[in-house]
C-alpha positions in Angstrom: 12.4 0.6 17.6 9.3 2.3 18.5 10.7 5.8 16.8 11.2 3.5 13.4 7.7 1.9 14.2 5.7 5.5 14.5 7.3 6.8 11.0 6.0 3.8 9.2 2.7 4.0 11.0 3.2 7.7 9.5 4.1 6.5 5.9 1.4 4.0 5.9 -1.6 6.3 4.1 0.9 7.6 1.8 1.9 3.5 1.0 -1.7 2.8 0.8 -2.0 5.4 -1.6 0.7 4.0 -3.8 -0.6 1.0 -3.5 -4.3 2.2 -4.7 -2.7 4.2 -7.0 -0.8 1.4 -9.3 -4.7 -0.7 -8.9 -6.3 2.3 -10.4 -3.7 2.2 -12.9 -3.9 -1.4 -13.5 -7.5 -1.9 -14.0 -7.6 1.9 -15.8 -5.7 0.6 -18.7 -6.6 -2.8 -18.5 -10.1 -1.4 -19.0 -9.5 0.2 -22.4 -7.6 -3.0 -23.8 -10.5 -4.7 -23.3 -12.9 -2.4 -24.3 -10.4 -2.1 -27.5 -9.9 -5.5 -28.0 -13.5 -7.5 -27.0 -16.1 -5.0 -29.2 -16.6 -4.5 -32.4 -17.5 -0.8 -32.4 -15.7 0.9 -29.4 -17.0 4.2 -28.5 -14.2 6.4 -28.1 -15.9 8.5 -25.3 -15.5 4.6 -23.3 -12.2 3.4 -24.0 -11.4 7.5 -22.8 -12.9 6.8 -19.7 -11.0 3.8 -18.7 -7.6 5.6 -20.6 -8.3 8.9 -18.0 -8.4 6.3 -14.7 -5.6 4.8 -16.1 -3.6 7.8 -15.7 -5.3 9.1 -12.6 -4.0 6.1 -10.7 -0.3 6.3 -12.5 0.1 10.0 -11.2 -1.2 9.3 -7.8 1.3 6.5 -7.9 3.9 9.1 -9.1 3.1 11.5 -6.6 2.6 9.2 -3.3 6.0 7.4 -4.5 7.6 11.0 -4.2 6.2 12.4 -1.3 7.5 9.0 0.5 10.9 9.4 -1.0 10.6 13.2 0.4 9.2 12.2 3.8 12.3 9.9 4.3 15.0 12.6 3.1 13.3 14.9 6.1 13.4 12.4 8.2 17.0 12.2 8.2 17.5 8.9 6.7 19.7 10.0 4.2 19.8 7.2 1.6 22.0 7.1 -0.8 21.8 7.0 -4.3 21.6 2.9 -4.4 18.8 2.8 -1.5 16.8 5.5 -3.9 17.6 3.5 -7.5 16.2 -0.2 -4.9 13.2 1.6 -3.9 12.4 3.0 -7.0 13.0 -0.5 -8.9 11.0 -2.2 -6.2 7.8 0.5 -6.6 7.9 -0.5 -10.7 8.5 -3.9 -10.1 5.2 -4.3 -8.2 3.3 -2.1 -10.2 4.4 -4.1 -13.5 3.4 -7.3 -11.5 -0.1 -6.0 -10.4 -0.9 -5.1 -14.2 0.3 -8.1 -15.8 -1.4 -9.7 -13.1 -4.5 -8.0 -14.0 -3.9 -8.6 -17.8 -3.8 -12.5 -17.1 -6.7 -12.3 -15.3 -8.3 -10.4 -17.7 -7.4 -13.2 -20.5 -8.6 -16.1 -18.4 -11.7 -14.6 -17.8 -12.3 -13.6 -21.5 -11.9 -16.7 -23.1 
């Protein structure tokens, strides 16, 4: 138990990153659909500012999710293929949740 307990205490900044990561995403892109969408004359030089956090936060996403997936293989956890595909599936699913999320917010504050 505690062995179990000190390797998620281990995994937690890389989780937190994730986790700050699919935000960043989130509001990045979120950002330049409303920048798109609310003005009538979007500067480019904006909507690529919220576009570039918008990717920041996906590839930290992408690269905390891997380093976890790594961590765990080193561990000695082997998972198998259908542990990887779950953990995987679960990462997107709350990523796609936090944007729409976002988005919904984003609608009910606009109009």
């Amino acid at each position: 138990m505690k062995e179990r307990l000190r390797s998620e205490v281990k995994q937690l900044p890389w989780t937190l990153a994730k986790l700050l990561g699919g935000l960043i995403s989130v509001i990045g892109f979120g950002g330049a659909v409303v920048v798109l969408t609310r003005r009538p004359d979007p500067s480019w030089g904006g909507v690529f500012a919220w576009v570039l956090a918008g990717v920041i936060g996906l590839v930290l996403f992408l690269a905390a999710s891997r380093f976890l997936a790594r961590r765990e293989e080193a561990e000695g956890s082997e998972p198998g293929l259908k542990d990887r595909a779950k953990t995987s599936a679960l990462s997107w699913t709350v990523l796609l949740i936090l944007a729409a999320l976002f988005l919904a917010i984003v609608l009910i504050v606009a109009a």
